[in-house]
C-alpha positions as CSV (number, residue, x, y, z in Angstrom):
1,X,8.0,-7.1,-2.4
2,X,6.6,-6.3,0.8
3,X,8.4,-5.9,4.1
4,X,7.4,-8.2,7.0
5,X,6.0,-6.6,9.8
6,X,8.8,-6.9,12.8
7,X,6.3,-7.8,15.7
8,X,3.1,-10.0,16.1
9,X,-0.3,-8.9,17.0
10,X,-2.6,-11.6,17.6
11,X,-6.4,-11.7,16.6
12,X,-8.3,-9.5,18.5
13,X,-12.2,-9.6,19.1
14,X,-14.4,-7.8,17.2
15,X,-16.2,-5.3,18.3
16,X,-18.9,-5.8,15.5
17,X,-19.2,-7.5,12.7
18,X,-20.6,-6.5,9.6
19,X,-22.6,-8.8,7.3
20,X,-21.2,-9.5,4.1
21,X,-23.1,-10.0,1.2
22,X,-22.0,-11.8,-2.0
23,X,-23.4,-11.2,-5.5
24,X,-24.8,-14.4,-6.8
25,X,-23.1,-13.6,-10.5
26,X,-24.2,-15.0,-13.5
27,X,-22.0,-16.6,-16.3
28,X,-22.3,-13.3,-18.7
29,X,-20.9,-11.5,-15.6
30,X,-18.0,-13.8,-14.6
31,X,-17.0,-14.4,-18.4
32,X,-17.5,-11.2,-20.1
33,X,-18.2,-7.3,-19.3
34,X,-21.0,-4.9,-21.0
35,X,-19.8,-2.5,-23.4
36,X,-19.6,0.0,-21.1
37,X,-15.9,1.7,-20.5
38,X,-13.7,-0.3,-17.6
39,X,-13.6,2.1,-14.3
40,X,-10.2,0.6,-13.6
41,X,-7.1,-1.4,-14.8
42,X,-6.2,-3.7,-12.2
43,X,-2.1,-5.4,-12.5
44,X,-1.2,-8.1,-10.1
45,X,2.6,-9.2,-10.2
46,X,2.8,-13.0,-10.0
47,X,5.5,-15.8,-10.2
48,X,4.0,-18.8,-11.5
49,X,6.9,-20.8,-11.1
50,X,10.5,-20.4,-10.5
51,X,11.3,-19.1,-14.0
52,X,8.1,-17.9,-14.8
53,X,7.1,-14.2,-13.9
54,X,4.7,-12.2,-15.4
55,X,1.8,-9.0,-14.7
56,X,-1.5,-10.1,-14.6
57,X,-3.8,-7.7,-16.1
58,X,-7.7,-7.1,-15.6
59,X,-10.1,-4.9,-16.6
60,X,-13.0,-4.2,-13.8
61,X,-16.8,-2.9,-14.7
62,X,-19.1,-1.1,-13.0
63,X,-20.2,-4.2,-10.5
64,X,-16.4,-4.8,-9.8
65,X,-16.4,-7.9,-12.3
66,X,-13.2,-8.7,-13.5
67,X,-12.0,-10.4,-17.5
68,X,-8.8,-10.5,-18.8
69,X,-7.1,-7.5,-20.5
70,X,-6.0,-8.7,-24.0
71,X,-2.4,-10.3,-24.2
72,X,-2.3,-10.9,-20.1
73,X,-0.2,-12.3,-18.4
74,X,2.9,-10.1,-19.7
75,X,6.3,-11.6,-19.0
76,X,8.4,-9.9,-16.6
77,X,11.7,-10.3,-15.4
78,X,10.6,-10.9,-11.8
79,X,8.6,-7.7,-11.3
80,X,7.0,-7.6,-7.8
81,X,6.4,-4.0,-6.3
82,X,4.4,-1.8,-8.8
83,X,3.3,1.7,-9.3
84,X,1.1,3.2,-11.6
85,X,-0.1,6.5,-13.2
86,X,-2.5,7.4,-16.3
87,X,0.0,6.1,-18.8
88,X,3.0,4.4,-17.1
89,X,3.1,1.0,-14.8
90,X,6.5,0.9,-12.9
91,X,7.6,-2.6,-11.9
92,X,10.9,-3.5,-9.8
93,X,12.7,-7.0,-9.1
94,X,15.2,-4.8,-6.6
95,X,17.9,-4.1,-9.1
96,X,16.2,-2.8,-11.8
97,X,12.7,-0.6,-12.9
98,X,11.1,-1.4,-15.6
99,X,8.7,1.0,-17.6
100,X,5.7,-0.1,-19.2
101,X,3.4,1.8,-21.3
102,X,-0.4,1.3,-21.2
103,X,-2.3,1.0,-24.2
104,X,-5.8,2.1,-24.3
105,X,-6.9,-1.2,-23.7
106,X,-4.8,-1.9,-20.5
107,X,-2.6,-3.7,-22.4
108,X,1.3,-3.2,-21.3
109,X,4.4,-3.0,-23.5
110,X,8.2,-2.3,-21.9
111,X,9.5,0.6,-23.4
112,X,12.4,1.4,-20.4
113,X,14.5,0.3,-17.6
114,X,16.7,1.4,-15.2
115,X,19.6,-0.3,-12.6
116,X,18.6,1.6,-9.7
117,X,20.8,-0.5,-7.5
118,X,23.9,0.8,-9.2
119,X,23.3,3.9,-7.0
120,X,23.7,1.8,-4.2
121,X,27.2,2.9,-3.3
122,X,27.8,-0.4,-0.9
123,X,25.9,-2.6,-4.0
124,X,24.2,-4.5,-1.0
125,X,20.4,-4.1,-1.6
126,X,18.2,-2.4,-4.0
127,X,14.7,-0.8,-5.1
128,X,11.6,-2.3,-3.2
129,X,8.2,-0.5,-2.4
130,X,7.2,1.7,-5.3
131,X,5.2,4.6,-4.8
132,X,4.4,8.0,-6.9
133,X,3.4,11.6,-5.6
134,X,0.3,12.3,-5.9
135,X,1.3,14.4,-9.5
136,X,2.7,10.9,-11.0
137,X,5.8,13.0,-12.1
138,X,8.2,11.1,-9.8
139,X,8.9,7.8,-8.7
140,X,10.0,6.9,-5.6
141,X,11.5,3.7,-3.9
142,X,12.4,2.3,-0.8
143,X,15.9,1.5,-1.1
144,X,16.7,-1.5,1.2
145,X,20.3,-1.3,2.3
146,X,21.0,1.8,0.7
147,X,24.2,2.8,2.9
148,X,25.4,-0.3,3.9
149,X,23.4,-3.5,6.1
150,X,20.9,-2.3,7.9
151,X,20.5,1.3,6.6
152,X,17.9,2.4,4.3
153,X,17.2,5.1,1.8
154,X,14.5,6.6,-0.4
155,X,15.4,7.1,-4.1
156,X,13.7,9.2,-6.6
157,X,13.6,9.3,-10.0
158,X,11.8,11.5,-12.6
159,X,9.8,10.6,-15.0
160,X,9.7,11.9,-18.9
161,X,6.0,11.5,-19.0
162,X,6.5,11.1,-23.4
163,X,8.8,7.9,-23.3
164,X,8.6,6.5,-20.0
165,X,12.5,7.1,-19.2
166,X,12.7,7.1,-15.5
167,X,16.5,9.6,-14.6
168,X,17.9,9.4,-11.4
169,X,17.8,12.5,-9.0
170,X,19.2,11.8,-5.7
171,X,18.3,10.1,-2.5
172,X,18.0,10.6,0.7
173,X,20.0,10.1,3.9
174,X,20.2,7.0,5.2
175,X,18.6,5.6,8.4
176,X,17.9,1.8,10.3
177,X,14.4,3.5,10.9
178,X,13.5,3.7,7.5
179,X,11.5,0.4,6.8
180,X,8.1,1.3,4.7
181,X,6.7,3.2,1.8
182,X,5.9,7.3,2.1
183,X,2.1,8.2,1.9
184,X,1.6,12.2,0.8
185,X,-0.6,14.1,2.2
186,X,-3.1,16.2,0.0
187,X,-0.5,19.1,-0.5
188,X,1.6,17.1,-2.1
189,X,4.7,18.1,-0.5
190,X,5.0,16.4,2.9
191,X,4.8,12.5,3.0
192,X,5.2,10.2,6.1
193,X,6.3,6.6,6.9
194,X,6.6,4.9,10.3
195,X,8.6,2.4,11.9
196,X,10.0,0.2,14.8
197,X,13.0,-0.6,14.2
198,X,14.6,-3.1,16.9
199,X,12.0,-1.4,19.6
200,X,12.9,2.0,18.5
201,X,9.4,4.1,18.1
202,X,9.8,5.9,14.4
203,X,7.2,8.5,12.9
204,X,9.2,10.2,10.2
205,X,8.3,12.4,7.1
206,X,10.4,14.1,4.2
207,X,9.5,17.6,2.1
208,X,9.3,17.1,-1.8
209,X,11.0,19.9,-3.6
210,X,9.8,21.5,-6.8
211,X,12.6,18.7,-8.5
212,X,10.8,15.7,-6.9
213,X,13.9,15.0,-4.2
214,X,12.7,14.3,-0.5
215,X,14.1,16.3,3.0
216,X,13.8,15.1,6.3
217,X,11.5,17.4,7.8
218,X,13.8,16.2,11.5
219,X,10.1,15.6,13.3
220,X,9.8,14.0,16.3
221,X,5.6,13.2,16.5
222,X,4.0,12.4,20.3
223,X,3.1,8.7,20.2
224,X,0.3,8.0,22.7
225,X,0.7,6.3,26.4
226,X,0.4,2.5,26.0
227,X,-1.7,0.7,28.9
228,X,0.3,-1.0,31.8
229,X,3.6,0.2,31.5
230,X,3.4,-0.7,27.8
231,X,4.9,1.1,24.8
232,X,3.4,1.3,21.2
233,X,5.5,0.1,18.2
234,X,4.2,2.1,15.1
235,X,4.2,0.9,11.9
236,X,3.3,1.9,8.0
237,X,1.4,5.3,7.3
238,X,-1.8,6.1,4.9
239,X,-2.9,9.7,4.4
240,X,-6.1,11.0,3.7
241,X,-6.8,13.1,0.8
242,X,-6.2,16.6,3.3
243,X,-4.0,16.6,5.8
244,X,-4.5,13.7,8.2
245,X,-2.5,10.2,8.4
246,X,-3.5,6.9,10.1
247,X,-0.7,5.3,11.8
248,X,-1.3,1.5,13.1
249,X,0.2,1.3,16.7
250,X,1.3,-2.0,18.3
251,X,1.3,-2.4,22.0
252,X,4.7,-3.8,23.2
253,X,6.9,-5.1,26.0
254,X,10.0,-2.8,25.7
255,X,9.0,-2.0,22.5
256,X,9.7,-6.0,21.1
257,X,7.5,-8.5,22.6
258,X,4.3,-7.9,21.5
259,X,1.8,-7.5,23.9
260,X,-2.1,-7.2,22.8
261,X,-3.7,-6.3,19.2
262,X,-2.9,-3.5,17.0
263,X,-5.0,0.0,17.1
264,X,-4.7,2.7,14.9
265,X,-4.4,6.0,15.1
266,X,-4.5,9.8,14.4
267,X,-2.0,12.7,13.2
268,X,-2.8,15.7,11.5
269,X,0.0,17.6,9.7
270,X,0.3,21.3,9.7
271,X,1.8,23.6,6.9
272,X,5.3,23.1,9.1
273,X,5.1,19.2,8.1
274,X,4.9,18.9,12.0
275,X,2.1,16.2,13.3
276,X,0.2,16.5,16.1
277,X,-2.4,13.7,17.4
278,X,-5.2,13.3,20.1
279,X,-5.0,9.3,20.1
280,X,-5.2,7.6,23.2
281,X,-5.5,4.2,24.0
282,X,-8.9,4.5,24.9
283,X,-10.1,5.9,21.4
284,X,-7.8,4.2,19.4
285,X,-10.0,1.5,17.8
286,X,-8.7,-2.2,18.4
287,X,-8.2,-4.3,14.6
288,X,-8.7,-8.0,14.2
289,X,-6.3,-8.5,11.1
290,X,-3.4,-9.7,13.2
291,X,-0.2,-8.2,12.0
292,X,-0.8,-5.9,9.6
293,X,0.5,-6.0,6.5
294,X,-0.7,-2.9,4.9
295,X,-3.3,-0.3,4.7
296,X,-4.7,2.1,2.7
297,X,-7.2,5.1,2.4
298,X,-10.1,5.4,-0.1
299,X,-9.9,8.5,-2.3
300,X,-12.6,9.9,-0.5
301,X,-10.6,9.8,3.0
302,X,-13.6,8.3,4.4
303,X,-12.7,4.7,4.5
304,X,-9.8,3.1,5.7
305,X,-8.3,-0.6,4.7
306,X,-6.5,-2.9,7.2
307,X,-4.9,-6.1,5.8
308,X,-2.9,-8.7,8.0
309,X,-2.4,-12.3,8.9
310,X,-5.4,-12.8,9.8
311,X,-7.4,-11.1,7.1
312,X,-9.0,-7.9,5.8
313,X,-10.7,-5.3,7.9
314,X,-12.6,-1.7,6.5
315,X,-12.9,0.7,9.2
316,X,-15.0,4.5,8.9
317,X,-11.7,7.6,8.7
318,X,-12.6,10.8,10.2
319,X,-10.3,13.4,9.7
320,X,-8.8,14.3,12.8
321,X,-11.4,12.5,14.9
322,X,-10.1,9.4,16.3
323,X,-11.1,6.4,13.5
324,X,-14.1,4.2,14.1
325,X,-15.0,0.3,13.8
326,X,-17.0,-0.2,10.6
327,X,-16.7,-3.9,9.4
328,X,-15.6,-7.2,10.9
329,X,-13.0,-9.2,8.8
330,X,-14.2,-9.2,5.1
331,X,-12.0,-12.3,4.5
332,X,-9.9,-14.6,6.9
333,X,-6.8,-15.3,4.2
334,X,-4.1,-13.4,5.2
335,X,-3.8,-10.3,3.2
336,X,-0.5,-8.9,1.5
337,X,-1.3,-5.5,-0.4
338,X,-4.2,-3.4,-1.4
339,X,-5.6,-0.9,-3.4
340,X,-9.0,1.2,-3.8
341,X,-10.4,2.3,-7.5
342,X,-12.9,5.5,-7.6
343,X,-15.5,3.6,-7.9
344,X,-15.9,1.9,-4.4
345,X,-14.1,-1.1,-5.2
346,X,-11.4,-2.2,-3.0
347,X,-8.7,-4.6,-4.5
348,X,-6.7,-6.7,-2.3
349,X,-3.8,-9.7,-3.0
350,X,-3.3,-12.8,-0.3
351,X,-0.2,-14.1,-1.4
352,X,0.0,-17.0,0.9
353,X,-3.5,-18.2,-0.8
354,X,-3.2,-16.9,-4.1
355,X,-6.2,-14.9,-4.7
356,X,-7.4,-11.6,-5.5
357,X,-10.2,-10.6,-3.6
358,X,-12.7,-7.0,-5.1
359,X,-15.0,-5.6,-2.3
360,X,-17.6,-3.3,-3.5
361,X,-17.5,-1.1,-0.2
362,X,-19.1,2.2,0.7
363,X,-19.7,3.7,4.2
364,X,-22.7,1.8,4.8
365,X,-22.5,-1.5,2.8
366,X,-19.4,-3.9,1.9
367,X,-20.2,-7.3,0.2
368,X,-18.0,-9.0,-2.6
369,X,-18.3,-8.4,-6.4
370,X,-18.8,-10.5,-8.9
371,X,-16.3,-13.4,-9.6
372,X,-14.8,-12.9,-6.6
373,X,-12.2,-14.2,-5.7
374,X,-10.3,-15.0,-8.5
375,X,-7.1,-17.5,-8.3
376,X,-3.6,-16.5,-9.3
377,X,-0.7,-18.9,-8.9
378,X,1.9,-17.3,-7.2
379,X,0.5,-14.0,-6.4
380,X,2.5,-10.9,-5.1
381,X,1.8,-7.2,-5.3
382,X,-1.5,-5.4,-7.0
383,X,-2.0,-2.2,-8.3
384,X,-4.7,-0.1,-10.1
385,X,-5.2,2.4,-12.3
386,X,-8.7,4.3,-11.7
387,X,-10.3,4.9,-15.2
């Protein structure tokens, strides 16, 4: 389960708009793939009706096309937030993790689980946000209300990559500022989040150890100078594949009422964990999602994916260079949660309509694949496994 955002941004205007193309796919293409090997597993986490949960599995092609993994929908007892590595899915319905092994078709089997709300100590809240380091060897969660109402933690478990068996290792401190998943950078070591909790402007990161447990790295980033006596509310982090993380900032009135649309911008990390940025309001690129919901980086680091109430929005990552405009909304459903393959295809849930949207995007082209959308009562979260 996703977080709502704390603040509003309202739709902003474009300052171009890219045309979209759509594939005109033929019946061979929407009901069947070639016999070439999938380039991804994709999993979407749905409940169908008030007793009825289950994954929702997929296998994508080359084009993006998606058909039904054999045996989907798998039961679940009320999975929502996923992660996923080469030969685990990790599934949570905020008391307990499940483990799934995936068969070489896609096809997933429970083999584990774990009550990771009984190291709650005030047994108010539970697991929510999964996410992996980049290694896959351990599994992370937000912990909403790990210390009590109000405070959060992160939890980390590791993984015994032979059965699946998730053990618990420890967790973090416990802070009102802790509100999102962690991104890692491309070292593996240092991973950020970001937050505005009750006005109160939050960049924050942890160090992994050699064990998998996170440290506060105690950083306290710049955040730019909002126009007109403003102040930016940041929220949610996405790292490129180096060193660099784009942080969504919100312009505010004393850091609640919100105030104009969201921009994003820029920190780099150094081998301290400390971040530095040279975002300003003036080169901080305006978004026209709304209030964003998530975003995510390509694998290349090149690309960067903004989903919110009002849609879904790719814009060109530079580094350290302040982030450019690239499309105009791809789609005008709100969007919940996405997630990029390696082969250009980005994958992206709207909960409120029930669909699963794949973009085949590169840096000069973005149009919709195949098949796409596709409908799926009661959707939630999506995740991918690149092939």
């Amino acid at each position: 389960m996703r977080l709502s955002v704390k603040f509003v941004a309202w739709l902003a205007a474009s300052a171009a708009t890219l045309a979209l193309a759509q594939d005109t796919p033929s019946q061979a293409e929407t009901g069947s793939q070639s016999s070439n090997s999938p380039v991804a597993y994709v999993y979407v986490s749905s409940s169908a009706s008030s007793n009825q949960y289950q994954i929702n599995g997929y296998s994508a092609a080359a084009n993006g096309s998606l058909v039904a993994i054999p045996g989907s929908p798998f039961p679940t007892s009320g999975v929502s937030s996923m992660a996923v590595n080469s030969k685990w899915l990790f599934g949570s319905n905020g008391t307990y993790i499940y483990s799934f092994a995936i068969a070489s078709t896609g096809a997933l089997k429970q083999v584990s689980s774990i009550n990771a709300a009984q190291y709650n100590s005030y047994d108010t809240g539970g697991p929510e946000n999964l996410f992996l380091d980049h290694s896959g060897a351990t599994l992370y969660d937000f912990d909403i209300y790990g210390d009590g109402t109000g405070n959060n933690t992160y939890q980390s478990f590791d993984l015994n990559q032979n059965t699946g068996v998730l053990s618990y290792t420890g967790t973090t401190p416990a802070s009102a500022y802790y509100e999102t998943p962690l991104s890692f950078v491309g070292n593996n070591v240092d991973a950020y989040g970001a937050s505005c909790y009750h006005g109160f402007q939050s960049i924050y990161g942890f160090s992994r150890s050699g064990s998998g447990t996170l440290t506060d790295l105690n950083i306290n980033p710049p955040i730019p100078s909002a126009p007109k006596g403003l102040a930016y509310c940041p929220y949610l982090a996405a790292a490129d594949p180096t060193n660099h993380i784009a942080i969504p900032l919100t312009p505010t009135q004393d850091g609640l009422q919100t105030e104009g649309p969201t921009q994003l911008a820029v920190y780099t990390a150094d081998n301290s964990g400390n971040l530095t940025t040279t975002s300003t309001d003036t080169n901080m690129p305006v978004v026209a999602v709304g209030t964003v919901n998530d975003l995510w980086m390509s694998p290349a680091g090149n690309l960067l994916a903004v989903g919110g109430s009002k849609g879904l929005q790719v814009f060109h990552f530079n580094g350290a260079n302040p982030i450019t405009h690239y499309t105009g909304l791809l789609t005008t459903d709100a969007v919940s949660q996405m997630f990029w393959d390696n082969d250009n295809h980005l994958y992206a849930v709207s909960q409120s309509a029930g669909k699963l949207f794949v973009f085949t995007v590169t840096p000069t082209s973005a149009r919709l694949a195949p098949g796409s959308p596709y409908s799926i009562n009661g959707a939630e979260d999506v995740i991918v496994l690149p092939k």
